[in-house]
N, C-alpha and C positions, 0 to 999 in steps of 0.2 A: 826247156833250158833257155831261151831265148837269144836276145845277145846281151853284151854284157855278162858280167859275173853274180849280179846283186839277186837273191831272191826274194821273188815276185807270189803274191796270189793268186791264184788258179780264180780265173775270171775278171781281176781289175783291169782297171783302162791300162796301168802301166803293163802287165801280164801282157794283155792283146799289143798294144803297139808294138813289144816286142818278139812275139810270136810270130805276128802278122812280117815284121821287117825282117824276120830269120829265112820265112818262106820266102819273101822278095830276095833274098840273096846277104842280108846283111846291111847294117845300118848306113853304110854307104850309096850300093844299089837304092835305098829305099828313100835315101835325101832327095839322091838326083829323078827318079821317078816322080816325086812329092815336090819337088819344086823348092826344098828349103836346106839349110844346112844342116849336116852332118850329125852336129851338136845339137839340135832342137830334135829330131829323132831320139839322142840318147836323155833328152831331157824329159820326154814325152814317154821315154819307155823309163825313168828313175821311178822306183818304189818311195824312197824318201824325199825327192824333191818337190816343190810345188806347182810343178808347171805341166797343164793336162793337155791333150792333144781338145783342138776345139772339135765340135760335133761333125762338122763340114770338111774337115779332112781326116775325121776316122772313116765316114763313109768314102771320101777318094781312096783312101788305104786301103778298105776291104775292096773296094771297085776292083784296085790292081792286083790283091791278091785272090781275087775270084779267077783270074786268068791261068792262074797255077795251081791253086790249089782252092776249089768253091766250097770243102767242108770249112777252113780256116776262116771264109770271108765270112761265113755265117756267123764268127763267134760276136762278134759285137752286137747284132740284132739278139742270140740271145742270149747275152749278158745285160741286155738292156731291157729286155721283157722278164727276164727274170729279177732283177731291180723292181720294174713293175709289179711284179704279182702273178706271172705271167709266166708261158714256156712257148720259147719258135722249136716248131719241129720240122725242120724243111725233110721235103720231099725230093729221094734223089731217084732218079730213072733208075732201074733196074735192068739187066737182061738174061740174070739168075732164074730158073723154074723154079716154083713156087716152093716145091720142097727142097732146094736147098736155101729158099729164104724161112722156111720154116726151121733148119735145123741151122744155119746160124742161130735167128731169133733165139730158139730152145736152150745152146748153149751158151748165149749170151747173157741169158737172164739166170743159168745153172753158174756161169761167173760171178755174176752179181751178189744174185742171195747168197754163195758161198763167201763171199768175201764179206758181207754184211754177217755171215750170221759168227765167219771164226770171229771178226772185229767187235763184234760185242759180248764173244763169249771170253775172250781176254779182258777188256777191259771195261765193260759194261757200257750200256750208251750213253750217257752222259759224259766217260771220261775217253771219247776218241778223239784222238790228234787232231791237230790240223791237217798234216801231209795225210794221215788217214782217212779223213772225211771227203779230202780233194780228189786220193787216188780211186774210193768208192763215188767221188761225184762223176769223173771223168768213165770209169767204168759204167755207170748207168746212162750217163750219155750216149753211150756205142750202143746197149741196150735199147734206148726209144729210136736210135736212128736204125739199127736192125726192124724194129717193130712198124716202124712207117716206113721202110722201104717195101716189108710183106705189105701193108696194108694198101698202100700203092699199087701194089701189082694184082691184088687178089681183085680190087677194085679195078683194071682196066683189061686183066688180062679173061681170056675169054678159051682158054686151051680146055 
């Protein structure tokens, strides 16, 4: 949802500034934190305006919302390597046994490919939505961060 009313793309800069300013508390909270007005936050989170946040204060904005929430700070690293060509898979500590990081994993990817396979057996792959290609992006997200969380632990844990 963000702030604001206007619908945003799942992954654009205006998306993140404005997800990232929801976590902070709201376009206000996140001026006075950032050091700028009110108005330049909702300018920076406009879909249709042409004013983007510079590169040196989306990394202070994820900085401060790494503080509250460090899944969220990650999304700009990667919305940025996926722009590259790329995918960040951060690594988050676990304190899960391994088999219930297994059986997350298991039913996360049983979410997944069910959602991919009803979505294309209604509409075939070439003719999926937008919002449906988003809510399967964001679903396979949860999916590789389940997957590196086990892979983390399989790797350090010694039980």
């Amino acid at each position: 949802m963000g702030i604001g009313y206007k619908p945003r793309r799942y992954g654009t800069t205006d998306f993140l500034v404005s997800e990232l300013a929801l976590v902070l508390g709201g376009a206000q909270p996140t001026a006075t934190m950032m050091k700028v007005e009110r108005r330049t936050i909702h300018a920076w989170s406009d879909p249709i305006g042409d004013t983007s946040i510079p590169f040196g204060e989306m990394r202070r904005l994820a900085a401060f919302a790494r503080g509250i929430d460090p899944t969220w700070a990650l999304a700009p690293a990667e919305t940025l390597a996926w722009e590259a060509g790329g995918h960040v898979t951060p690594i988050e500590p676990s304190h899960e046994r391994v088999a219930t990081l297994l059986a997350r994993s298991a039913k996360e990817h049983g979410l997944v490919m069910a959602g991919f396979i009803d979505a294309i057996a209604r509409h075939g792959e070439r003719r999926l939505g937008h919002e449906e290609r988003e809510l399967l992006a964001r679903n396979l997200d949860e999916e590789i961060r389940a997957l590196v969380a086990l892979r983390a632990k399989i790797g350090d844990d010694h039980e």
